[in-house]
C-alpha positions, 0 to 999 in steps of 0.5 A: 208466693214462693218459687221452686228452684228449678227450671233445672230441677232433676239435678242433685248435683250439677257438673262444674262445667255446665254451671261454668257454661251457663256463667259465660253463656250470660258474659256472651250474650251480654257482649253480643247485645253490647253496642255498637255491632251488637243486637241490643234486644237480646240482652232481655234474656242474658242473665236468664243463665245466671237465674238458672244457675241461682237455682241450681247453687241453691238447690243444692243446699251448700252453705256460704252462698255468698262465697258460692255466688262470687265463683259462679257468677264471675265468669259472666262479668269476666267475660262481659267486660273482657270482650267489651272493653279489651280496647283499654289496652290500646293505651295501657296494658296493666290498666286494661287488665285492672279495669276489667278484672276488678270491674267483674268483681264489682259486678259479682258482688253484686249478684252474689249478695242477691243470691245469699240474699235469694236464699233466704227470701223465697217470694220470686217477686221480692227477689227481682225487686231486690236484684233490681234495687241492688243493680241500680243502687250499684251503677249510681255508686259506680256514677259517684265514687272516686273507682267510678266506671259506668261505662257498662250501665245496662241501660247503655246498651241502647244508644244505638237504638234511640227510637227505643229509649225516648223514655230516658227524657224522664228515667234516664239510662237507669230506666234502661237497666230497670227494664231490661232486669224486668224483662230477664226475670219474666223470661226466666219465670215463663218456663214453669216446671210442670208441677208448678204450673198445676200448683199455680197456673199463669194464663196471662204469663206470656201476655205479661212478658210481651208487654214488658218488652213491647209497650215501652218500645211503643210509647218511645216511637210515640215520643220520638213522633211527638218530639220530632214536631216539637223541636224548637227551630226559631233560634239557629246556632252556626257552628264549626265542629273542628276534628285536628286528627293530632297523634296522640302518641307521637304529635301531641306533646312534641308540637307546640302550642302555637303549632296546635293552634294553626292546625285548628284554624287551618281545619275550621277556617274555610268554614268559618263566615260572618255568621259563625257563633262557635268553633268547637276545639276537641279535649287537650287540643292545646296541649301544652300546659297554660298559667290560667291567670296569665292567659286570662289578663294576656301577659304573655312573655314574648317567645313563649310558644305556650301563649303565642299562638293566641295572637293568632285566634285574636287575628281571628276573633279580630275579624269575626267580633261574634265567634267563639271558640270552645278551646280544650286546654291544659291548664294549671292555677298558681295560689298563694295558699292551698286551694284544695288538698291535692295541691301541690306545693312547688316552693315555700308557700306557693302551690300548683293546681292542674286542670282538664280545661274547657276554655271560652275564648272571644275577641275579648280572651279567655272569659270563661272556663270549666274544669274537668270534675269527673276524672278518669281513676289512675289516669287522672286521679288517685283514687281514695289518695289517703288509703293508695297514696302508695301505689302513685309510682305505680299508676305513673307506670301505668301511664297515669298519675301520682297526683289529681287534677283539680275539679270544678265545683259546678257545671259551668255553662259558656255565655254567647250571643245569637242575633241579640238573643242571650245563649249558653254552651254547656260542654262535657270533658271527654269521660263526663259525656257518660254522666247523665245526671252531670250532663242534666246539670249544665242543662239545669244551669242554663245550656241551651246546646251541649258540647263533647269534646274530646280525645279518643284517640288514644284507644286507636280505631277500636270499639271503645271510641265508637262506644263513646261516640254513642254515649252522646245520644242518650245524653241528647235524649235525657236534656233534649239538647242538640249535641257538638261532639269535637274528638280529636281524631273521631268521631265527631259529628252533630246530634239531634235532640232525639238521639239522631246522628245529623253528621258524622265524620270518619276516624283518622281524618282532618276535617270540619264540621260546618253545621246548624243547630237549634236553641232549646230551652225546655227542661225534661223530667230527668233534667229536672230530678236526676237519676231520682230512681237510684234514691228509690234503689238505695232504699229498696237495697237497703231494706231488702238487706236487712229484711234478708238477715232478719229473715236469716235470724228468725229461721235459725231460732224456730225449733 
């Protein structure tokens, strides 16, 4: 079945303003639809636009439709993620511009490699099933590599509408981004050209098109009622959520750690009782770096402010024999080889490593941590090292690094105890709450809740700390775990295994969350396979490509 190219079809050639138009048409209904204050369903027609506008380039019949497809459709994701997160510029200016100019691109590509590829494939059906599979081929790379920046996953826009998007419990957000493709290419077709529709009428057009968008918004409110009697309520967690509110401008480093440690526990305190199992610490609130192996076997060297301010948690712990606390930490290994190549050797063989650190401290010390493994590019990696190790005095400047932070190899989980009963904490460093499969894999080693903690305030009370706060509750959906969100200076607050906000603080305050969670011990379908439809994605991409240039090849032979 092939398709005539043309909603707009009596065009010979169509105005440099009206195809720029019909590009930023698509970054603005995109950024409208963009949580938090946005209206998500309209993103089912933001790229009706750029189809349109697909027509028009190829109907024209100019070569390098590649080339053509990058200057058309950059305006769109220019101004998709100008609007949606010009909030990076509250914390480096340069880094806002890079992000938001580079990630464009990312996206142009590819839709201007669907668009040479459109060309050369006219069955409109294999075209959506290659947009489609080129789309999510791209947010999973964009999940896994060392540029990664997910934040824009279509399928993100609905964390403000869970009750929509139960099904991610078995697809993910990547299901989001699938459906919400399919929907834009019925709109698109539904207006058919009148001599299309004499060719090959569509009765059942509409129908199709409603149902695209209706029955999976059904199926979801069926879930959320089925889910809602299933949550598992015969194991309650006592926890305390502590939001510190420390600048991080102006407070974070000029404090001690001793001093960090007495504002956590004069915030969690008054909430802490007998009962209390967790005390959850946001990202870095003890900021100072901390030798790992000397916290961990006590040897503190008397005066030294990095560690002194334990002894007041061992006050604490002390009097409360069941309470854990969930520290964020910055902390660094001392080897006497070099764990891995971003180590940095500091005198003749010995090496330093640095870490985004988790710490799970009880009146027995540190016994366990996790290390941060999904790191911020520019600000806590170099990106490909071997290939911009060159650019480290210029990502200082931007406020970064010229070196890594270490990782951890597993998402590590956090042993506790409830009245008797073994329990796991799996807790998610700060940009790791985006990663759905990352998040499934604490689940997968055994968390029974989950914990985000950390530090948003550095983009001042903007959209972008809102936007994260949402993120959480797709992740609580896709493992059905309550979540503990600590941030630094909010929010923070309390998530059901629905995707419910229970509790809510404000931004820029001091203040505690006492709260009660559940235990939940079943496993989802996402968090059994992970994001298994990207593995399909990858393939269709692939094969849609070389069925392309094939395509290409044999029309260029026939005589």
């Amino acid at each position: 079945m092939r398709i005539a190219y043309a909603p707009i079809n009596d065009m010979k050639q169509t105005k440099w303003y009206i195809k720029l138009a019909l590009s930023v048409l698509t970054g603005l209904i995109l950024s409208l639809a963009w949580y938090v204050r946005g209206a998500a369903i309209i993103i089912m027609l933001a790229f009706v636009p750029l189809f349109w506008l697909s027509d028009i380039s190829l109907k024209e019949g100019k070569r390098n439709a590649f080339g053509r497809g990058i200057l058309l459709f950059y305006p769109a994701f220019f101004v998709f993620n100008l609007i949606t997160t010009y909030w990076i510029a509250y914390c480096t200016l340069p880094g806002a511009a890079a992000a938001i100019i580079a990630n464009a691109l990312l996206q142009t590509l590819v839709f201007a490699t669907w668009h040479a590829c459109r060309k050369q494939v006219q069955n409109h059906v294999l075209q959506a099933v290659m947009l489609i599979s080129f789309v999510v081929a791209f947010e999973y790379l964009h999940l896994n590599w060392d540029l990664t920046w997910p934040w824009l996953t279509l399928g993100n826009v609905f964390a403000t509408m869970p009750a929509m998007v139960q099904w991610y419990s078995i697809t993910g957000t990547l299901g989001g981004t699938i459906w919400i493709l399919l929907c834009n290419f019925l709109v698109y077709w539904e207006p058919l050209t009148k001599k299309e529709r004499e060719k090959r009428p569509r009765k059942y057009g509409s129908i199709l098109t409603l149902c695209c968008l209706v029955l999976p918004i059904l199926i979801s409110v069926l879930i959320y009622e089925l889910m809602e009697r299933k949550i598992d309520s015969s194991t309650p967690i006592e926890a305390v959520i502590v939001q510190q509110n420390t600048d991080p401008w102006e407070e974070e480093y000029s404090l001690t750690n001793t001093q960090e440690i007495q504002r956590v526990l004069d915030v969690a305190q008054p909430y802490i009782n007998e009962k209390t199992n967790l005390v959850i610490t946001p990202e870095s609130a003890i900021a100072h770096t901390i030798d790992m192996e000397a916290l961990r076997k006590h040897s503190f060297m008397e005066g030294d402010t990095r560690f002194e301010g334990f002894a007041l948690l061992d006050s604490v712990t002390a009097d409360y024999p069941n309470l854990n606390f969930v520290l964020g930490l910055s902390t660094v290994g001392i080897y006497d080889h070099r764990p891995s190549p971003i180590a940095q050797e500091y005198t003749p063989g010995q090496f330093m490593e640095f870490y985004n650190t988790a710490g799970f401290y009880n009146k027995n010390g540190l016994v366990s941590h996790y290390h941060k493994c999904r790191l911020v590019p520019g600000v806590e990696g170099m990106p490909f090292p071997k290939l911009f190790g060159f650019l480290g005095d210029v990502l200082i400047k931007l406020g970064g690094t010229n070196s890594s932070l270490g990782k951890d190899t597993v998402q590590r989980t956090f042993a506790f105890e409830v009245d008797g009963k073994p329990m796991r904490i799996g807790t998610a460093i700060c940009y790791e709450s985006v990663y759905g499969e990352l998040v499934a894999k604490f689940v997968r080693n055994g968390a029974n809740i989950l914990a985000v903690i950390t530090n948003d305030s550095w983009w001042d009370d903007s959209p972008g700390h809102r936007q994260h706060f949402e993120m959480s509750r797709l992740r609580a959906i896709e493992t059905r775990r309550y979540v503990l969100r600590a941030a630094n200076g909010g929010f923070s607050g309390v998530i059901d295994p629905l995707g419910k906000v229970l509790e809510k603080t404000n931004y820029d305050e001091r203040t505690a969350i006492q709260t009660t969670v559940y235990a939940q011990n079943n496993e989802t379908f996402y968090v059994k396979h992970g994001d298994y439809l990207a593995k399909i994605g990858i393939i269709l991409t692939i094969i849609g490509i070389i069925y392309s240039i094939m395509a290409s090849f044999l029309r260029k032979k026939r005589p």
